[in-house]
C-alpha positions in Angstrom: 56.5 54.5 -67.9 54.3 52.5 -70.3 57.2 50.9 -72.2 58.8 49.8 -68.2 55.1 47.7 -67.8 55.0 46.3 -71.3 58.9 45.1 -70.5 57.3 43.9 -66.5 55.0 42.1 -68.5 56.8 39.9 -71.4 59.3 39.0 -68.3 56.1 37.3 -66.5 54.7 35.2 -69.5 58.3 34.4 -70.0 58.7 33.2 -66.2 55.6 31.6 -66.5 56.1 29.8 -69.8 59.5 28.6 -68.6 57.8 27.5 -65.7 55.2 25.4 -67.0 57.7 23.6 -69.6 59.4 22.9 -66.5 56.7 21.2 -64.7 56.0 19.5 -67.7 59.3 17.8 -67.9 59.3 16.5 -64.3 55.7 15.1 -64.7 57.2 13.0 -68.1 59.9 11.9 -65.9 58.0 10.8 -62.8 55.6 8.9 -65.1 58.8 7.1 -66.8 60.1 5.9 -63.4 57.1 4.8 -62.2 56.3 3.0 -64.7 60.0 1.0 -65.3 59.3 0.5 -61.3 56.4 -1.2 -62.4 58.2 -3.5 -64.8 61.2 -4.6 -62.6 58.2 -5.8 -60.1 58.1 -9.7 -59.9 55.3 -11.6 -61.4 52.4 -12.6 -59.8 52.9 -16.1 -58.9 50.9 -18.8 -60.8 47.9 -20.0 -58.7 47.8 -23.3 -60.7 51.5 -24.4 -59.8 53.2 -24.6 -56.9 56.9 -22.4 -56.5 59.6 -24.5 -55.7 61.0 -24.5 -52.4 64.7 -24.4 -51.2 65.7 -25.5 -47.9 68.9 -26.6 -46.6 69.9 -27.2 -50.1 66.8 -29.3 -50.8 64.8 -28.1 -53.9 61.3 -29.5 -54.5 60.1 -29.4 -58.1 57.0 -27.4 -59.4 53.7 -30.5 -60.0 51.8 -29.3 -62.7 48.4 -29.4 -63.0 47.4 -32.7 -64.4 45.4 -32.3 -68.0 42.0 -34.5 -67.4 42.4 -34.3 -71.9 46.3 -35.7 -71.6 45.0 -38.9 -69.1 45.0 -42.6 -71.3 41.9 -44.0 -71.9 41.0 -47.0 -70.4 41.1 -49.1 -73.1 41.2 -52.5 -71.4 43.5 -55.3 -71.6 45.3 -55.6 -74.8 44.1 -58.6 -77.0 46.6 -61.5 -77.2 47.0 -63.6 -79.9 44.3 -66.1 -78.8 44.0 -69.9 -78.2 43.4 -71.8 -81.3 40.0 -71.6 -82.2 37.7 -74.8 -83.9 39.0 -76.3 -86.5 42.5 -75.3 -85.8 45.1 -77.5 -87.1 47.2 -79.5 -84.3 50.3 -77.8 -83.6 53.2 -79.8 -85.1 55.9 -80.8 -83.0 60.0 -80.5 -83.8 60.2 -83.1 -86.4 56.7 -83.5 -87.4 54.6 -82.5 -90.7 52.3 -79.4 -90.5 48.9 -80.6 -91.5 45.5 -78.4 -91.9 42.1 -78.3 -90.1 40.4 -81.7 -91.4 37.4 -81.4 -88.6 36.4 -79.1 -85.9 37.2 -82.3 -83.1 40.5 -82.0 -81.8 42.6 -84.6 -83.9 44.5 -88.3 -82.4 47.7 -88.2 -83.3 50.0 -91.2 -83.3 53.0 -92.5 -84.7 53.7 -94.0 -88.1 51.4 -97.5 -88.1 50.2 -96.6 -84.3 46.0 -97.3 -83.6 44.2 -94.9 -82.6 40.2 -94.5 -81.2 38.7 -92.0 -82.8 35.5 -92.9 -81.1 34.0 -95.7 -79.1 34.6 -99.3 -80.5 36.7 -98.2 -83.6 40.6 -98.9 -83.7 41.9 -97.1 -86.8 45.7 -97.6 -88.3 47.4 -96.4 -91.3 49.0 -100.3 -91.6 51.3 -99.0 -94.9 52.6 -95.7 -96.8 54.4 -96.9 -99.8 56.0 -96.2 -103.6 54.3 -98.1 -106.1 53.0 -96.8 -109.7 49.5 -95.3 -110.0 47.5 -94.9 -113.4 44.3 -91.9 -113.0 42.4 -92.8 -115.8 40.6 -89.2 -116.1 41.7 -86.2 -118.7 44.7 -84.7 -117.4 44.9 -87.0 -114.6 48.7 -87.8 -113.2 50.1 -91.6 -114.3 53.2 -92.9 -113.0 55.4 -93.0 -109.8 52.9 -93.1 -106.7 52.2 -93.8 -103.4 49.6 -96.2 -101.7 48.7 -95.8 -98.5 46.6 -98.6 -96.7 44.1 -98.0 -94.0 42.8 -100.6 -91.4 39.4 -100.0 -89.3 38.3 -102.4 -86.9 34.9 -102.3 -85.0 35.8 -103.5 -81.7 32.0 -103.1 -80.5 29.1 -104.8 -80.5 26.4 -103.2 -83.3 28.0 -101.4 -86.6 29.5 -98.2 -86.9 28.4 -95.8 -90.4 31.2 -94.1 -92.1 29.5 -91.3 -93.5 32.3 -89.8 -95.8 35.6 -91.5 -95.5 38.8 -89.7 -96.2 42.2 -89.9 -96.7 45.2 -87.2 -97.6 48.8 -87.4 -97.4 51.3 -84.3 -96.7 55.0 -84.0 -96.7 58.2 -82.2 -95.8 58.3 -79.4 -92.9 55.6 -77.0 -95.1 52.9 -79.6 -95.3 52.6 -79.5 -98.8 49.6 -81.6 -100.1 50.2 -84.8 -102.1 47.6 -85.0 -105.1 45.4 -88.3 -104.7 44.9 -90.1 -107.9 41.0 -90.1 -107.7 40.8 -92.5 -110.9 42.9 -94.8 -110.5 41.2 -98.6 -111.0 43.6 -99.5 -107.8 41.8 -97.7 -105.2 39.9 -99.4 -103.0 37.4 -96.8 -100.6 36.3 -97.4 -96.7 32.9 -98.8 -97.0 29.9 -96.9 -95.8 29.6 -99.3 -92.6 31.6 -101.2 -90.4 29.9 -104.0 -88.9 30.2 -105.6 -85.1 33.5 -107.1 -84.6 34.2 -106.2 -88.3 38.0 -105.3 -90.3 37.9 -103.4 -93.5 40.6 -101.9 -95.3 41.0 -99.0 -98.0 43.7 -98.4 -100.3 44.4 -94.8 -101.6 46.7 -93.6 -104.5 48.8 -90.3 -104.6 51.3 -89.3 -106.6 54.7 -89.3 -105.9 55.6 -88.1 -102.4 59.1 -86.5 -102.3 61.4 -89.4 -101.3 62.9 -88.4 -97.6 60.8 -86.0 -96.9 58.6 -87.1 -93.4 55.0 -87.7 -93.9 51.8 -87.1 -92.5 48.6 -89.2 -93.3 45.1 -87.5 -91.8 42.3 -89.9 -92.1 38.4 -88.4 -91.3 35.7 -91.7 -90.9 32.9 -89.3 -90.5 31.9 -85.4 -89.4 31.8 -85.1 -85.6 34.7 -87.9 -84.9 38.1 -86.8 -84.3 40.4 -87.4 -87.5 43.4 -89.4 -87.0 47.2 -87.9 -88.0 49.4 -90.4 -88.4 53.2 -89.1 -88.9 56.6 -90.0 -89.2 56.4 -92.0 -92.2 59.0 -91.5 -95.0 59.5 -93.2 -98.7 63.1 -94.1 -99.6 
């Protein structure tokens, strides 16, 4: 009789341990399906775009949020390259010579022997751009083939005119390279310091050899605070 309840009993914890492996199981499975349910589930939709939209084969595409960080700064008007400033050089025309800043007074230009008025009264002209031979007479001063160009100011006016610091240069060819004056030479013959009512005077400068062909340029500055004159269009040879 005893051994028929010990045998009753084992078969319960049997039953009962088969049972509870059981429930077991089916709780591990529930939770798997739930939670692959949970994964096939479509994504909350982004607040901070907007979903595109279909209709009648029309799509409408997502606008971002704009980034205040991405926006351009204002950073105003770009700079252009400017107006020449004072004491730019006059812009040389096809044909003519190049020449540098020689005052901060926009510059008269003319052609070759033409007059110009530089300021009230005076008539300026370069009369003559021409080979001759030149001797500077300083250490290490050039001798030899030259040029002489000859100025002409007349004082139209009626009370004399100072030329504080007269002066002449010459330049050549289409890069406006310089021609060396011949500062010592015994042949020069300066501007004087005044020009006198109804007066002419003349100077005569030396250079050394323009290149022969080559246009020329001759700037001539009576004082600071008149406009310098630019004659081109002269040539040698």
């Amino acid at each position: 009789m005893d051994e028929q309840v010990d045998s009753t009993g084992r078969r319960r914890v049997v039953i009962a341990s088969v049972v509870g492996v059981v429930v077991v199981l089916v709780v591990v499975v529930v939770v798997a399906l739930l939670r692959a349910g949970a994964s096939d589930a479509p994504a909350a939709a982004d607040p901070s775009r907007t979903p595109a939209a279909s209709a009648g084969g029309s799509s409408v595409t997502p606008t971002p949020t704009a980034d205040a960080s991405a926006a351009p700064s204002d950073a105003g008007p770009a700079p252009d390259g400017g107006a020449e400033g004072e004491g730019a050089g006059p812009a040389a025309a096809p044909g003519e010579v190049p020449v540098p800043p020689v005052s901060d007074v926009a510059p008269v230009v003319v052609e070759t022997t033409g007059q110009a008025r530089p300021a009230g009264g005076l008539s300026v002209a370069v009369t003559s751009v021409v080979a001759t031979d030149v001797a500077g007479t300083g250490p290490g001063e050039y001798a030899g083939p030259g040029t002489v160009v000859v100025v002409r100011v007349v004082n139209e006016g009626a009370d004399a005119v100072a030329l504080a610091t007269p002066a002449v240069s010459v330049y050549a060819g289409a890069q406006g390279l310089p021609v060396n004056p011949v500062l010592t030479d015994p042949a020069n013959v300066l501007l004087p310091a005044e020009v006198g009512a109804g007066a002419t005077v003349e100077g005569s400068y030396r250079f050394a050899q323009a290149p022969s062909g080559e246009p020329l340029a001759v700037t001539v500055l009576l004082s600071p605070g008149t406009a310098p004159i630019v004659a081109q269009g002269f040539r040698l040879g």
